[in-house]
C-alpha positions in Angstrom: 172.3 -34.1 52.7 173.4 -35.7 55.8 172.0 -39.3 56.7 169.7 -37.7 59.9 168.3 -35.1 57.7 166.4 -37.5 55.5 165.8 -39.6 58.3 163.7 -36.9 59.6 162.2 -35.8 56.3 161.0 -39.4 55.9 159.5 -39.7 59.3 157.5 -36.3 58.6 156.8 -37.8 55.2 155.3 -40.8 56.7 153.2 -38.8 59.3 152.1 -36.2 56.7 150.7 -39.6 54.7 149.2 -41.0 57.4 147.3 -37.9 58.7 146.4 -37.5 55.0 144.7 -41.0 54.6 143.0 -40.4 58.4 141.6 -37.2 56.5 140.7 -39.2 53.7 139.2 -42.0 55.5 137.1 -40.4 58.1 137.0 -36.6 58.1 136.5 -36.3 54.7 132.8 -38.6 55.3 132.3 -36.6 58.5 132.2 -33.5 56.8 130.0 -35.0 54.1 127.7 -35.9 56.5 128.1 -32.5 58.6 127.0 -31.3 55.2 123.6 -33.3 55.0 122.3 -33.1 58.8 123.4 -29.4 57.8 120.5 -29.1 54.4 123.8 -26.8 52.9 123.2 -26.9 49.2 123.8 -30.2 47.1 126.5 -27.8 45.3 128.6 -26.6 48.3 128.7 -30.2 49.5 129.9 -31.7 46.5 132.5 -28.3 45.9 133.5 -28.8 49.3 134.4 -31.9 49.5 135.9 -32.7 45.8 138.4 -29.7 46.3 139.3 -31.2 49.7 139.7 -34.1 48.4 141.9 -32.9 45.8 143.9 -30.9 48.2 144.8 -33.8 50.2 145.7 -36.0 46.5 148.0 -33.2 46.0 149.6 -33.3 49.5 150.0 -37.5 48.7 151.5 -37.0 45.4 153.8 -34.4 46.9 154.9 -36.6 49.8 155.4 -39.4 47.4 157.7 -37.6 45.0 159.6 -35.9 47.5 160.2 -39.3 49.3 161.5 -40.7 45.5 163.9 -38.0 45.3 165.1 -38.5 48.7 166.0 -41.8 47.1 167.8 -40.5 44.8 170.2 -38.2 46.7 170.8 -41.4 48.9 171.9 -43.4 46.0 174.0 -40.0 44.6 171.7 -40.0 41.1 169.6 -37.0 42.1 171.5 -34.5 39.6 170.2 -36.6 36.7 167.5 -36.7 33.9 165.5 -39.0 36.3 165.2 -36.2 38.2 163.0 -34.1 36.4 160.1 -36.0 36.3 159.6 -35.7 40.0 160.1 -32.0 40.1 158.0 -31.4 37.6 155.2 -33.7 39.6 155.8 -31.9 42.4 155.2 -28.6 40.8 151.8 -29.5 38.6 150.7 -30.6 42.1 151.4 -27.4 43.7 149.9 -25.4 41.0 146.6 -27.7 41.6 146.7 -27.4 45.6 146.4 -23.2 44.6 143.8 -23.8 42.3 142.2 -25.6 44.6 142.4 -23.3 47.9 141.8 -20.4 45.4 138.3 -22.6 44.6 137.7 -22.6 48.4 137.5 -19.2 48.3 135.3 -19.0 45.4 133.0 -21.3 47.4 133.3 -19.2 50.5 132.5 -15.9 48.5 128.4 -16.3 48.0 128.3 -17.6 51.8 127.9 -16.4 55.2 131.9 -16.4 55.2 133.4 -12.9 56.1 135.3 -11.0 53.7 138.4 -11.1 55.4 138.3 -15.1 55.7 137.7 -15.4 51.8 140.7 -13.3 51.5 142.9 -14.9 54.0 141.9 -18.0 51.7 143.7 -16.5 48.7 146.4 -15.4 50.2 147.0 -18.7 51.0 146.4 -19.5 47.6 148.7 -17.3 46.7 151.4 -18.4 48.9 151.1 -22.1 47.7 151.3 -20.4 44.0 154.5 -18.5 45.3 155.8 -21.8 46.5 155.0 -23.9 42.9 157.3 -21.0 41.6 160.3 -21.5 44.1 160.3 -25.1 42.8 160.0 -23.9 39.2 163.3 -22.3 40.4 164.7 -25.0 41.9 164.5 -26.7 39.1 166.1 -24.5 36.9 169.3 -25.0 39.0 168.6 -28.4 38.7 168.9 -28.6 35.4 172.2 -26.1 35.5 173.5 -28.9 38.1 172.9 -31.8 35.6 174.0 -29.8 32.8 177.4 -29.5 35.1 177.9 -32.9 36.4 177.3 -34.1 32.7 180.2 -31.4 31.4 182.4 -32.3 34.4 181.8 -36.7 33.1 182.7 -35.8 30.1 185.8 -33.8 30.5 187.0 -36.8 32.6 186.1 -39.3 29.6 188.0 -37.4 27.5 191.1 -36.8 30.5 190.9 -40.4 31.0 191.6 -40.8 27.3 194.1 -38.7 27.1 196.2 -40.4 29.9 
C-alpha cells in the first residue's frame, strides 16, 4: 500500500472521528431534546438515541482499528498473529452497527414511518451485514497470508541452515 494511500485513509479516518464526536457531542443532545419538546414516547426516545449512540461507538471503534492496522502495514507486521485481533474488532463491530440499523427499523415499524422507509432501513442493515461478511472473508485470506509468510520464514531458517 503506497505511502499516499494511507495518507488519505488517515485523513478520512480523522474526519470520520471528528464528525463522529460532533454527532456525539451535540446532535446526539439535540435530538434528545427534539424528542422532549416533541412529547414522543419515553421509549422511542431512549431506543432512539441508545442505538444511535451505539451506531456512532461502532463507527469509532471501526475507525480506530482500521487506523491500528494501517500501522501495521507501515511497519510491514500486518501479515501476523497481531493482526487478528483487529479484524476480528472490526467485524463484532460491524455485526453490532446491523443490529443496530436493523433495531431502527424495528423502532420505525409501530410509527408513522412508511413502509418503504422501514424497509430501506433493513436493507441497509443488510448491506452492513453483507459487509461484516466481506471482512469475515478478508480475514480468512489473512490468515492464508500469515500461514504463508510463516512457511516461507521457515523454509529460509532451515535454507539458511543448510548453507
Amino acid at each position: 500500500m503506497g505511502q499516499l494511500a494511507v495518507l488519505a485513509l488517515r485523513a478520512v479516518i480523522v474526519v470520520g472521528l471528528a464528525v463522529s464526536l460532533f454527532v456525539d457531542v451535540v446532535v446526539l443532545p439535540a435530538v434528545w431534546r427534539d424528542f422532549d419538546e416533541a412529547d414522543a414516547p419515553s421509549w422511542a426516545q431512549l431506543t432512539v438515541v441508545a442505538l444511535a449512540a451505539l451506531l456512532i461507538l461502532t463507527i469509532q471503534v471501526t475507525a480506530v482499528c482500521v487506523w491500528r492496522l494501517l500501522t501495521m502495514v507501515r511497519r510491514g507486521t500486518v501479515f501476523s498473529h497481531a493482526a487478528f485481533r483487529y479484524v476480528d474488532i472490526v467485524f463484532g463491530a460491524l455485526i453490532v452497527a446491523a443490529l443496530c440499523v436493523f433495531g431502527f427499523a424495528v423502532a420505525l415499524a409501530p410509527g408513522d414511518a412508511a413502509p418503504g422507509i422501514v424497509l430501506i432501513v433493513c436493507g441497509v442493515s443488510l448491506a452492513v451485514g453483507g459487509v461484516a461478511l466481506i471482512v469475515l472473508v478478508l480475514r480468512m485470506l489473512l490468515l492464508q497470508a500469515v500461514a504463508t509468510t510463516t512457511e516461507a520464514q521457515q523454509l529460509r531458517d532451515e535454507l539458511d541452515e543448510v548453507i
